[in-house]
C-alpha positions in Angstrom: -7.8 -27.2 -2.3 -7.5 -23.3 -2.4 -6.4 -23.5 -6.7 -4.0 -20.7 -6.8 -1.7 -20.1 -9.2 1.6 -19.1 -9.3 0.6 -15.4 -9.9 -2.0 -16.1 -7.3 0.8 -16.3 -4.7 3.7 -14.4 -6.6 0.5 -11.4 -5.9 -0.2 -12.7 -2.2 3.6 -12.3 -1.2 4.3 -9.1 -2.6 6.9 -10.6 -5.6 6.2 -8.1 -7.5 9.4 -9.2 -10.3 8.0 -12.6 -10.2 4.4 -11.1 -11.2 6.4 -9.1 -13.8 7.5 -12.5 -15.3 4.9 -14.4 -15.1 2.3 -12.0 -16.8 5.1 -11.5 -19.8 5.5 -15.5 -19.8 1.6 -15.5 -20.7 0.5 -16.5 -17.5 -3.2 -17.3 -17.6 -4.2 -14.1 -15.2 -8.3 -14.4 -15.1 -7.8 -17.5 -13.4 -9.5 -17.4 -9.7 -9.0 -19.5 -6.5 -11.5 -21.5 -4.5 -13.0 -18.3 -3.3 -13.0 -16.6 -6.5 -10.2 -14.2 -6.2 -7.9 -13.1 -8.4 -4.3 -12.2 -8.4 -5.7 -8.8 -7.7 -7.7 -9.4 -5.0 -5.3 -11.2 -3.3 -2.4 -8.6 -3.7 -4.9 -5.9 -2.5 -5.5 -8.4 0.7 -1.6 -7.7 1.8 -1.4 -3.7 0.3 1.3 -4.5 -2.4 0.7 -1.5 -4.4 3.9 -2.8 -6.6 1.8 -5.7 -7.9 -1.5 -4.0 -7.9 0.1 -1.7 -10.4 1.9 -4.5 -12.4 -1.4 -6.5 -12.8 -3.7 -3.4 -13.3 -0.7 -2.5 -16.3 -1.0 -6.1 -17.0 -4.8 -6.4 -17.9 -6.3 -8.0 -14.7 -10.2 -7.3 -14.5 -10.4 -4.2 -11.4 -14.2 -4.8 -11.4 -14.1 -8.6 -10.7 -16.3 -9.7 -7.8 -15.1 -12.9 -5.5 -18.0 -15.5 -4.1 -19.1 -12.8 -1.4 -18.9 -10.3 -4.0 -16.5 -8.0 -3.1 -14.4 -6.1 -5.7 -10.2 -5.5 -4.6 -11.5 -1.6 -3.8 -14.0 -4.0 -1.1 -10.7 -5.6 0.0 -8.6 -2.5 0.0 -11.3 -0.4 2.2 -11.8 -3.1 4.8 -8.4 -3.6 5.4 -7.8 0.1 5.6 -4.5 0.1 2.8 -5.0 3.6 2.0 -2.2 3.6 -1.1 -4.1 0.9 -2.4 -7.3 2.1 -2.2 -6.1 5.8 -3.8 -4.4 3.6 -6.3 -7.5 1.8 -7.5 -9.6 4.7 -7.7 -7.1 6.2 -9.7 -7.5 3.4 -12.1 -11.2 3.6 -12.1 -12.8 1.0 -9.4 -15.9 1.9 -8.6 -17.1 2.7 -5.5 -20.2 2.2 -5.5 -20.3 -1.2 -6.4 -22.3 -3.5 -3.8 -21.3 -6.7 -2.8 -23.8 -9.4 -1.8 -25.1 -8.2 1.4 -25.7 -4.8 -0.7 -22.5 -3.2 0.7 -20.4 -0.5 -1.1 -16.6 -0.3 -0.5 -17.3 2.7 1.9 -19.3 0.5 4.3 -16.6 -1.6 4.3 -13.8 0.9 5.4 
C-alpha cells in the first residue's frame, strides 16, 4: 500500500482548490507515503506550481527528504519543471542539499 492521503493526491493531480480545502480543514500535511514523500514532493513530481504555492503558503516542510533522499528542488530539477524549480528557490530550497548517493539538485537537472 502506497499510504497517501487525500492531499497526497489532491497535490499529485494538480487540485489545487481541493488542497486549498483540505489544508484549511486541518488536514494532517507532514504525513508521508510509502516512499516518504510528501504532498510537496508529489505536486513537484507533476509541475503544479498552483499547489506548490498553496502548500509552501500552507506550512509543508520544503527541506523534507524522501527514502532516496531527495528534496522537491531534487524532484523539480530532474524532471526539468523550470516554474517549479524558480518557484522553490524563491522560497528558499536549498540547492545544495545532497541526497543519498551525495547528489545536489544540480546533478540531477
Amino acid at each position: 500500500m502506497n499510504r497517501r492521503t487525500a492531499l497526497h493526491l489532491a497535490a499529485l493531480q494538480g487540485h489545487a482548490e481541493a488542497v486549498i480545502k483540505l489544508l484549511a480543514g486541518g488536514v494532517d500535511f507532514t504525513k508521508q507515503d510509502n516512499k516518504r514523500r510528501t504532498a510537496l514532493h508529489l505536486a513537484t513530481l507533476k509541475g503544479h506550481c498552483d499547489v506548490i504555492d498553496t502548500l509552501l503558503a500552507g506550512g509543508l516542510d520544503l527541506f523534507a527528504k524522501d527514502n532516496c533522499g531527495w528534496t522537491p528542488l531534487h524532484i523539480a530539477a530532474s524532471k526539468g519543471h523550470k516554474d517549479a524549480i524558480n518557484l522553490l528557490l524563491d522560497n528558499g530550497a536549498d540547492l545544495w542539499s545532497r541526497d543519498n548517493a551525495g547528489w545536489t539538485p544540480l546533478h540531477r537537472a
